[in-house]
N, C-alpha and C positions, 0 to 999 in steps of 0.2 A: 377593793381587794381582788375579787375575780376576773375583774378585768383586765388582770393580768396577763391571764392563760386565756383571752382570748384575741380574735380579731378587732384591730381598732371600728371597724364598724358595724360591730354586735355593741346594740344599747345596752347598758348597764346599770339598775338601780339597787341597793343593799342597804338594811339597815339593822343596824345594834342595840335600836329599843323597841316597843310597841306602841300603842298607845294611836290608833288609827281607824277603829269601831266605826267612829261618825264619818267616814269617808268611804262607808260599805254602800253600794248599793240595795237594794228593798228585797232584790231578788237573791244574793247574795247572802243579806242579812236572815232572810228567813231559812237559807241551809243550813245555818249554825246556832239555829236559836236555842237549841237543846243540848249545845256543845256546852264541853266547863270551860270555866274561863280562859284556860291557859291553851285551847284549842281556837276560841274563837279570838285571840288576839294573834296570834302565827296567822291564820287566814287573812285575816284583814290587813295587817302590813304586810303579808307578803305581797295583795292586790295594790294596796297602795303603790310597792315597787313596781308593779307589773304597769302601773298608771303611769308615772315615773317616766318607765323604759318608752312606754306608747309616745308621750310629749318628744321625745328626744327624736322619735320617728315621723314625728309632725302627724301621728296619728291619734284624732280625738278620743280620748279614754271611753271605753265601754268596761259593765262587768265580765268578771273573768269567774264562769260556772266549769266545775269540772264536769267532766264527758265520761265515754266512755274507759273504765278501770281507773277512774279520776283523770285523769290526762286533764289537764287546760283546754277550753276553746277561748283560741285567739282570733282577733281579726281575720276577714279574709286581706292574704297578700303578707303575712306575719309569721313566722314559725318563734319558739320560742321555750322556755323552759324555769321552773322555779323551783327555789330549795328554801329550805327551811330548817334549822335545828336550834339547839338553847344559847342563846346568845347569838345569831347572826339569821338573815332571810334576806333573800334577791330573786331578784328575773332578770332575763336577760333574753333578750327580742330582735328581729333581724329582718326584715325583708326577706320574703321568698325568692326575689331577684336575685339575691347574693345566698342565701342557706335554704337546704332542702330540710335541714332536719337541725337541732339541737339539744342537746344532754348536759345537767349542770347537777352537780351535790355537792351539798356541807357538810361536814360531821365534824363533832369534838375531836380534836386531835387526844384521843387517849384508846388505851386497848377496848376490843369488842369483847362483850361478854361471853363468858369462858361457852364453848360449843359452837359457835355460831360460827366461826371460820374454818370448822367441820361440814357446815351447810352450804358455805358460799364457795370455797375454793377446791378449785381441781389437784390433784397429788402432784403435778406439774408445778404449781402455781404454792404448793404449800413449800415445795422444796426451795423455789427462789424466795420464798419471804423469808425461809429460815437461815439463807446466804446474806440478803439486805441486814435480815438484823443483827445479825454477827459482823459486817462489816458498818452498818449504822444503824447502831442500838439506840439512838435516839430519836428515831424516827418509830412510830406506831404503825408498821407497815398493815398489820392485818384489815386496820379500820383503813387505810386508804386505801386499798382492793377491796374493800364493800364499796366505797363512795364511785372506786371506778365502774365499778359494774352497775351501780343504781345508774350513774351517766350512760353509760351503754343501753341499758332499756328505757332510759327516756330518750335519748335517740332514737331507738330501735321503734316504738311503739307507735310513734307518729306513721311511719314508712308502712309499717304491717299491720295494724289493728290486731295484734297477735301478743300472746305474753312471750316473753322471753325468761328462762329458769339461770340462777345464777350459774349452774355448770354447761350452760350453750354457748358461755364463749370462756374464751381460754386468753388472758392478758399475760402479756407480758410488759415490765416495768424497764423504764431504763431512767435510773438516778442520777445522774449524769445531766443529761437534757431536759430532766424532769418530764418526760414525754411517755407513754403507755402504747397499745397496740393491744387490740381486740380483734381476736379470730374469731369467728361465730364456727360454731359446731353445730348449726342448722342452717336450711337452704337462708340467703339474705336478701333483703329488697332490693329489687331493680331500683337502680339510680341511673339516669339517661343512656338508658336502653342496654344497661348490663349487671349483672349480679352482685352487689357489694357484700361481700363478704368479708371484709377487715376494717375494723375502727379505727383513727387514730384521735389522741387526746392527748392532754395536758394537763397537768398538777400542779400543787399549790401546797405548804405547806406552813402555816404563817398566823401570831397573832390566838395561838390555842385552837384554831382550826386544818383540817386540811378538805382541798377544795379539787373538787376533777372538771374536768368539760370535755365536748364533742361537738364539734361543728364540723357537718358536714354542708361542704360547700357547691 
């Protein structure tokens, strides 16, 4: 499904059940031994995808330990990014040849809990959700501006080893193309010897979920 909103050759693996424990590695297996269950089953297929995506790259599967602020460590020579929510989990993996950087989220296509897009959104950004939803009120705009913005700093976090606050960049949506744009509203990582400072990405809304991405190429 998310391979949709991205480039044909970013690897793709997703899955809609669980049940992938015995495909953890040792190392792996012992970050989530003290997890409840329903933690330690997201982990492990989401790594299974992430194993998945490596095959498809003709790259032998290794475990995937979070790092620093959890971020993933991938291969070297790999960028890459994983989501995870109730009912759906994917990675999706690229050569560093072709992507400097990539950003992927899921969320339940349904409203975020009441306060929260008080936290995430700029007054800018509350004003166009409240035009989207009056011109399509069938679309859960608030939770797809959370998803874009989680895309945006897992983009962002590979590049800067730096947090990024949901009000440091300012999106703008266009329904139409199904396509976003990310201002950052702080200095932005050099990309081949110049400042990036705007994101662009893509959306997805399909299936009881909606889906964001960022490949930066």
């Amino acid at each position: 499904m998310i391979d949709q909103i991205l480039p044909d050759w970013v690897a793709v693996a997703e899955s809609r059940t669980d049940g992938y424990l015995d495909e953890l590695y040792p190392e792996e297996r012992e970050l989530i031994a003290n997890a409840v269950a329903k933690r330690q089953e997201e982990f492990a297929t989401v790594r299974s995808c992430a194993r998945r995506a490596m095959r498809q790259l003709d790259i032998a599967p290794v475990p995937v330990l979070p790092g620093e602020r959890g971020a993933p460590g991938w291969p070297a020579g790999v960028v890459g990014s994983m989501t995870h929510c109730a009912g759906y989990r994917a990675a999706v993996l690229a050569s560093d040849r072709l992507a400097v950087s990539i950003g992927v989220d899921a969320e339940p296509h349904e409203p975020l809990p009441a306060g929260v897009i008080d936290l995430v959104a700029l007054p800018a950004e509350r004003d166009q959700l409240a035009e989207l939803s009056g011109s399509r009120p069938r679309s859960h705009w608030d939770r797809l501006l959370f998803s874009m913005k989680e895309s945006v700093y897992k983009a962002w976090f590979p590049l800067t080893r730096r947090w990024l606050d949901f009000q440091q960049a300012q999106l703008q949506i266009d329904p139409i193309g199904q396509r976003f744009q990310a201002r950052l509203l702080v200095t932005g990582p050099q990309v081949h010897g110049a400042e990036l400072s705007v994101f662009e990405g893509r959306y997805l809304i399909q299936d009881g979920f909606v889906l964001s991405a960022i490949v930066i190429e």
